[in-house]
N, C-alpha and C positions, 0 to 999 in steps of 0.2 A: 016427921021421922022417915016414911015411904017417899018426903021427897028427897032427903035426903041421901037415903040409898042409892036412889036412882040417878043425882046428881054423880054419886061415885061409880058406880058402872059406866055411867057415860063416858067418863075419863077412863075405864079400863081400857088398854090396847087390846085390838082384837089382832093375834096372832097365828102367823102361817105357818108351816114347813118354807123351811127357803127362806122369810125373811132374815133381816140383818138389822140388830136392834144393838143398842147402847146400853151398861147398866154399873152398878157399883156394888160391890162387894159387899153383901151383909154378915158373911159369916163364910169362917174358913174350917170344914173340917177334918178327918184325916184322907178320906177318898171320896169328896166333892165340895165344893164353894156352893155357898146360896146367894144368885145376886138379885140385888130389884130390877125390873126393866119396865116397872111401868104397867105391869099385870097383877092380876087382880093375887096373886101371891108371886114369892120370890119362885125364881126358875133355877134349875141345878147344873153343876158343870161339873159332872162325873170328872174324875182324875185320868182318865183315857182320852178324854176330850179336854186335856190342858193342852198338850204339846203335841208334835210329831218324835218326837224322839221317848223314850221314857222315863217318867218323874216318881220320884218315891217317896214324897210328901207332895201334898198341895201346896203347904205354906212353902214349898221350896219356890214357888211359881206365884203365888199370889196371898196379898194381905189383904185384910179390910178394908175398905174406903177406897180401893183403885178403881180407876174406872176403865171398865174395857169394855171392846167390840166385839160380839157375837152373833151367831148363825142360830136361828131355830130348827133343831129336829124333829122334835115331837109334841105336839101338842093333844093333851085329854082334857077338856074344858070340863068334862062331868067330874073326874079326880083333882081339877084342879092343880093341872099336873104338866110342867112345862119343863124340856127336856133341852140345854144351849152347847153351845161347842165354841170353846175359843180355835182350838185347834183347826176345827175349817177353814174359817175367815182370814187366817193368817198363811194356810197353805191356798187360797183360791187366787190370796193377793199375789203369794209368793211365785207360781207359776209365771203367772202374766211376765212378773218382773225376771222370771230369771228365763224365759224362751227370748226377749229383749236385748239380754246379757250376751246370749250366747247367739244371738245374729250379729250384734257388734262386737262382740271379745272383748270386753269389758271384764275389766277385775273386781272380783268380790272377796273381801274380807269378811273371814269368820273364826271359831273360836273353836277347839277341838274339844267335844264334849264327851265323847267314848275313845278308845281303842278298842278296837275287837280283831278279831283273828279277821287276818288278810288287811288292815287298814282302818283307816280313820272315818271317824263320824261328826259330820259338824249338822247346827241345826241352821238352816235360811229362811224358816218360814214350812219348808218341809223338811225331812230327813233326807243330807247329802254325804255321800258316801266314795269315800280317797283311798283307792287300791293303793299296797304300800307300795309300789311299784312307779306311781305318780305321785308319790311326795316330794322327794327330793331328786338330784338329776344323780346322786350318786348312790349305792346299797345302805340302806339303813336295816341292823341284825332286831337290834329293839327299841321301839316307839313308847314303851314304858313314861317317858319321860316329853311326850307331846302334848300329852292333852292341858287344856287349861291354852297350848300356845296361839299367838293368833297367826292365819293363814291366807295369802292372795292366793287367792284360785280364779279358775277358767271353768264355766259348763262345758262339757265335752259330749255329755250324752243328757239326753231328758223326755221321758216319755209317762206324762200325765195318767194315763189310762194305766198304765203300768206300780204306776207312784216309787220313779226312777229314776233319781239323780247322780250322774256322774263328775266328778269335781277331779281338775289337777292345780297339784301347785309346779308341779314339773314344768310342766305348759311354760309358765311364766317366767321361772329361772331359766328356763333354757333360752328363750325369746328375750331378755333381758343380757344372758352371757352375749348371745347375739352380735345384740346393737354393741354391746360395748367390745366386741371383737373390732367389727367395723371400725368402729371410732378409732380404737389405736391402731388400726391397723393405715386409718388414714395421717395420723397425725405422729406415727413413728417417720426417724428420718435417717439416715446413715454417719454415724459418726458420732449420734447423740448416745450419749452414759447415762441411763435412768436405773431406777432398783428393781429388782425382781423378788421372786419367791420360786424356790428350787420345788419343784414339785415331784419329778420320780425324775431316777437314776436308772442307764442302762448301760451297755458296756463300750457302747462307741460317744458316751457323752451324758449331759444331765440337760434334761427341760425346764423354762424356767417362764413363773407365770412372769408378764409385764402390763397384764392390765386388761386379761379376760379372754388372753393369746399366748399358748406355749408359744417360747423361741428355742433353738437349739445350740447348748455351746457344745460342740465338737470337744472331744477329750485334747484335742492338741492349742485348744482354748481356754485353758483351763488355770496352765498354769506357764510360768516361763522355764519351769523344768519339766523335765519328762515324769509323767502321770503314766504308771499301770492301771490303774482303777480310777473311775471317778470318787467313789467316797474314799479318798486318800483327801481328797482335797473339801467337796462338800459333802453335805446329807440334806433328806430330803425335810424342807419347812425351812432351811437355813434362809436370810434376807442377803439379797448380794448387788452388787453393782456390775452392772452387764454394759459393753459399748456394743451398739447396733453396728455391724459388719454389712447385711445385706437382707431386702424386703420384698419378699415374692409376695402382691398380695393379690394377684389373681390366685394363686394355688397358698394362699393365707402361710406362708413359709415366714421364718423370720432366723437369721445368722445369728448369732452372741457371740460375745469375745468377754470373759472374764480378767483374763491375763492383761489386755489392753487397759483396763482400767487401775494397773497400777505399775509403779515407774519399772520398766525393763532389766535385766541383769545389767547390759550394756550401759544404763542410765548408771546404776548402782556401780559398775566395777571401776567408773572415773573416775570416783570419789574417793572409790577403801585403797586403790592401788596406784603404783606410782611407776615410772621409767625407772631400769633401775633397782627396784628390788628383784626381792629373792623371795618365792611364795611354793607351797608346796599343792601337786597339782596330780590330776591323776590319767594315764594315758586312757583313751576314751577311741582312738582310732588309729590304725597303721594305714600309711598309704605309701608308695612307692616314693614320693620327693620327703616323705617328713613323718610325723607322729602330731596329731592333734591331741592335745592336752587342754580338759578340764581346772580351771585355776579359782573360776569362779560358778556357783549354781546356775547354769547355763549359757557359762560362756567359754567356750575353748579358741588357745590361741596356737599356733603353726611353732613348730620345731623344726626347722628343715633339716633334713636329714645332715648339714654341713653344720651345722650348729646339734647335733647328738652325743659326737663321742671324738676326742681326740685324733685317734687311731682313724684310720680309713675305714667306712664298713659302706658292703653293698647294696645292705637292705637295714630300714631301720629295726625289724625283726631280729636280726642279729645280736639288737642290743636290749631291744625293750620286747615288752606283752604287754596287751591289754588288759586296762583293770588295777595296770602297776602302779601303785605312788612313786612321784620322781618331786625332785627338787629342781626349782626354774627359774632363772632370771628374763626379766620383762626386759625386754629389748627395745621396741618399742610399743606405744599405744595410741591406736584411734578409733575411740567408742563409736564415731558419729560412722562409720563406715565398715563397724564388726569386726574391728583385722586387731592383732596381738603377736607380735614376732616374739619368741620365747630362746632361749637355751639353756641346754643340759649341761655342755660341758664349758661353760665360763662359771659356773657352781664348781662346780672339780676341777682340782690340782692339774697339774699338768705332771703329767710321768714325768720321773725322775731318769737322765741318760745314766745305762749301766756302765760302769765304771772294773775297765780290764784289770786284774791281778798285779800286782807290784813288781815279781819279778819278771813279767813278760815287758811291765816299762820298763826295768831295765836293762832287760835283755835288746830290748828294741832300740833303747836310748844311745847302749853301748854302741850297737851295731851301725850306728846314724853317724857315734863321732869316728870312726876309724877313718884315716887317711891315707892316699896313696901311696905313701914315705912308709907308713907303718906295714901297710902290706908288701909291698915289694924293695923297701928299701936295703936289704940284702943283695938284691941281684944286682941292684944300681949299682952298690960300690965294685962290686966283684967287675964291673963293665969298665969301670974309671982306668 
């Protein structure tokens, strides 16, 4: 029987402070686990010493029969009394690994386990902690809805003695917008039509993402009529087709053309209109030889002042104002070269000639047949 005893002490481990032993969960209960490790009774893993972060169940953290690595704390051989920590051995690993991390900038994925005031809390072994200010690269009001998500982060700051982790995910979106700036910015080309995303509107234009790079359509870009505002035409999130005009990419600039990517007025008014008619138009500008007139949504064609009004006039302001509807026959047309010969007055009548009083005809008529026999044929005979 004494040899037997002594056979099983033999087997007991003799354990230190510091050491790092193996064991398996014998019992889980509400604020510590009892595991075996191999000593002469099970060891305890106080619920302080689960995690780096904090746990409000054990069984949230560990069930029966798992087997984990642990740190010895304390040992009392007279009580019988052996004192483990999961929580060290996972934060002594986790250091080494993330001072490694963070001399190569290497990304690490983790899991958001708190929100707290000021930022996010993820666990890596220790407690890492995400100013809201480095989570995203734009203003987030509430993070309510983060936790649970998973995050690539960067070490940014880390000071073991301190037990002080600083984690971005900004870091990484921004260094990712980056590359992918570059990349289109190398592989945009002039003249190519790709789709954007209208991002914010201002009043000389709208910007528009193309692939991790605002470009700029100029308001005169916009549309092939004249634009007062830009959200007359888009808003911002709308999806559009943009032709690249011009690619600054040392100063990362990029030109748009909206309007260019769909067929021109002048494309459109060879098709609706013909030589020959008669279309109603609206004067849009007085100049000294004519009147440009509006006929179609950005196309005005010339009325020459000889072509305005019957009647002689000096200035075409005499006849017309800006802003007037007039009626206009198409005189001629050549889209391919922007020109439209118009006129006013082959639409309108031609004055009617005023037509003298009947008795001055024939007053005048009489006075045309009188002959010289009838006027002086008295004296004649009186001479014979």
């Amino acid at each position: 029987m004494v040899e037997e005893m002594n056979t099983e002490l033999d087997n007991v481990q003799v354990l230190q402070p510091g050491d790092i032993v193996k064991g398996k969960v014998t019992k889980v209960e509400d604020k510590q686990a009892l595991v075996d490790v191999g000593y002469k009774t099970d060891g305890i893993v106080p619920i302080s010493e689960l995690s780096s972060l904090h746990v409000e169940k054990v069984s949230d953290v560990l069930s029966e029969g798992d087997e984990i690595e642990l740190k010895v704390l304390r040992v009392n051989h007279d009580e019988d009394e052996l004192i483990l920590s999961k929580r060290v051995v996972e934060a002594d690993r986790a250091w080494g690994e993330l001072r490694d991390k963070m001399a190569t900038g290497e990304i690490v994925e983790a899991d958001v386990a708190e929100v707290v005031k000021g930022g996010l809390v993820v666990d890596l072994g220790v407690r890492g902690f995400i100013p809201a200010s480095l989570v995203e690269r734009h203003f987030v009001e509430d993070f309510s809805d983060y936790k649970g998500r998973t995050l690539r982060l960067k070490v940014i700051e880390l000071d073991e003695d301190k037990n002080k982790l600083i984690l971005s995910q900004k870091v990484v979106l921004e260094e990712e917008a980056e590359a992918q700036k570059q990349e289109t910015l190398d592989r945009l080309e002039v003249g190519q039509v790709i789709e954007g995303t209208v991002q914010r509107l201002t009043d000389f234009g709208a910007f528009v993402d193309v692939g991790g790079v605002d470009g700029l359509v100029h308001i005169s870009e916009l549309a092939w009529h004249r634009v007062e505002k830009p959200s007359d035409v888009v808003n911002e999130g709308d999806t559009v087709q943009v032709k690249v005009l011009k690619v600054d990419r040392d100063n990362e600039r990029i030109s748009l053309s909206i309007k260019e990517t769909e067929p021109g007025p002048w494309d459109r008014v060879g098709e609706e209109m013909n030589t020959g008619e008669v279309v109603t138009g609206t004067v849009k500008r007085l100049v000294s030889f004519g009147a440009f007139v509006e006929v179609y949504p950005g196309v005005e064609g010339l009325v020459h002042i000889s072509q305005i009004s019957h009647r002689h006039i000096g200035t075409p302001s005499e006849v017309l104002k800006e802003g007037e509807e007039v009626q206009v026959k198409i005189l001629d047309m050549n889209p391919a070269d922007q020109r439209i010969s118009l006129s006013i007055k082959e639409v309108e009548e031609l004055p009617k000639r005023e037509s003298k009083p009947q008795h001055e005809e024939q007053s005048t008529d009489s006075g045309m047949n009188v002959t010289l026999g009838d006027m002086f044929g008295d004296e004649l005979r009186k001479l014979k």
